[in-house]
C-alpha positions in Angstrom: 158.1 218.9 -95.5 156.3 215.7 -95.3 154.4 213.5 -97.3 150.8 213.9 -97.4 150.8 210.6 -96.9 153.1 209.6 -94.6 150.6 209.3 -91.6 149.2 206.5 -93.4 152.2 205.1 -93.8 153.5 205.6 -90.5 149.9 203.5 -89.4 150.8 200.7 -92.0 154.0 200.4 -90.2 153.0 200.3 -87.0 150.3 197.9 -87.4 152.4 195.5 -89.2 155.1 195.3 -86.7 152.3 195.0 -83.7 152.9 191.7 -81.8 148.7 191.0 -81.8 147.0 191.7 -84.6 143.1 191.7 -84.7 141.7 188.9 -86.9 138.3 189.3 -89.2 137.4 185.7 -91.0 137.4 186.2 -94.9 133.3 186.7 -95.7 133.0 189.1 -92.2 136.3 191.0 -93.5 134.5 191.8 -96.9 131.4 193.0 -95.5 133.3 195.5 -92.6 135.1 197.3 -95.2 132.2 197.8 -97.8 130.1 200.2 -94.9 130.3 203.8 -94.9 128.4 207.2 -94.0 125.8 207.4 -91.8 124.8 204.6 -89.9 121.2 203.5 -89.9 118.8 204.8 -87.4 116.5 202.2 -85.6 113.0 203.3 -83.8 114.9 201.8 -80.2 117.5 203.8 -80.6 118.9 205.3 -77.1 122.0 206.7 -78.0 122.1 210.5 -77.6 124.6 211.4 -81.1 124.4 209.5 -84.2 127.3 206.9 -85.6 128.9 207.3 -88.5 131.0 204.4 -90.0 134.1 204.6 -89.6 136.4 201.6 -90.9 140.5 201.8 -91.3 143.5 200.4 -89.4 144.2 201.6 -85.6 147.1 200.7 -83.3 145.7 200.5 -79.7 148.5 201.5 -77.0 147.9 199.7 -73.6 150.8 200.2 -71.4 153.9 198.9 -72.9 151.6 197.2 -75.9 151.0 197.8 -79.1 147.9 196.3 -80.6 146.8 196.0 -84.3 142.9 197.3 -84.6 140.3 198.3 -86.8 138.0 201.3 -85.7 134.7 200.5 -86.5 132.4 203.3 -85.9 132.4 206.9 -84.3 130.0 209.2 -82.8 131.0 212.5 -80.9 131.1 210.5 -77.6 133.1 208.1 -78.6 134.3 205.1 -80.8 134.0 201.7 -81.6 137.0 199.4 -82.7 138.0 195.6 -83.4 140.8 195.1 -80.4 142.7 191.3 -80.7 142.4 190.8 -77.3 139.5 191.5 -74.6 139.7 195.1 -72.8 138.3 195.7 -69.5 135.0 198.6 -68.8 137.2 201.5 -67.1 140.4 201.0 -68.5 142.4 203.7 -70.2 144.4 202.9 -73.8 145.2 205.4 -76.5 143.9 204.7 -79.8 146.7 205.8 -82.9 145.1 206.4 -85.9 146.6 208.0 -89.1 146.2 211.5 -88.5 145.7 211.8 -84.4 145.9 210.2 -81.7 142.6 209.9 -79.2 142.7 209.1 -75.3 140.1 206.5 -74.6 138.0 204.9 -71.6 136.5 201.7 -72.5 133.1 201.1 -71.7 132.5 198.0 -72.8 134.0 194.8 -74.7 132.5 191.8 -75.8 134.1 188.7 -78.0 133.0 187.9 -81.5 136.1 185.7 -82.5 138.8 184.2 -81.7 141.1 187.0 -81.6 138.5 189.5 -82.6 136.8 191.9 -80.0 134.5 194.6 -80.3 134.9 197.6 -78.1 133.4 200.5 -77.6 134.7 203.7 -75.8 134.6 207.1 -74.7 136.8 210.1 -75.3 138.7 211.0 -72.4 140.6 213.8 -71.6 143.8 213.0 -69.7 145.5 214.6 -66.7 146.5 218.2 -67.0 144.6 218.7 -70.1 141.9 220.7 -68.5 142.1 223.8 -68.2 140.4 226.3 -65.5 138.1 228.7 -66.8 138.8 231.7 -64.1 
């Protein structure tokens, strides 16, 4: 039987031997890892579920690439992630993370870094996974 933690390990792995690797700067690195829980609410806010922090290593898979990412926050429409390079609104990746592994549409992407782009997208059910209810 397996480790309990061998799906972490098997993340660590595959994040280190990614060929793009998503960059934080030092001071913005210390601050994404110290949220957790329940995001705050806002008296604008239009989103129809609530976010819930979410931060740990990801591998994005887009086509034949593997991309090093952080997931950033996740709601039960979707999920938010730090991708090293831009994404386009529409596209389809898989995002890897220690214990599953999701099939995403992105819905949007904008740059904050060099090297460092947050993304947010939905979940998305691929071909042949749905099933008929008759």
């Amino acid at each position: 039987m397996l480790d309990i933690n061998n799906d972490t390990q098997l993340i660590e792995a595959l994040w280190e031997s990614s060929a793009s690797k998503v960059r934080l700067t030092e001071s913005l690195q210390k601050l994404f890892f110290e949220q957790h829980g329940a995001m705050p609410l806002f008296h604008d806010n239009r989103r129809a579920y609530h976010r819930y922090f979410m931060r740990g290593k990801a591998v994005v898979l887009r086509g034949n690439a593997t991309l090093a990412a952080y997931t950033k926050d996740v709601s039960r429409q979707g999920i938010g992630f730090l991708s090293p390079v831009q994404l386009l609104p529409k596209e389809r990746v898989k995002l890897r993370l220690p214990t599953t592994q999701l099939s995403l549409e992105i819905a949007r992407c904008r740059r904050m870094d060099q090297g460092c782009f947050e993304c947010g997208a939905r979940f998305a059910l691929e071909p042949g996974l749905i099933r008929s209810t008759n």
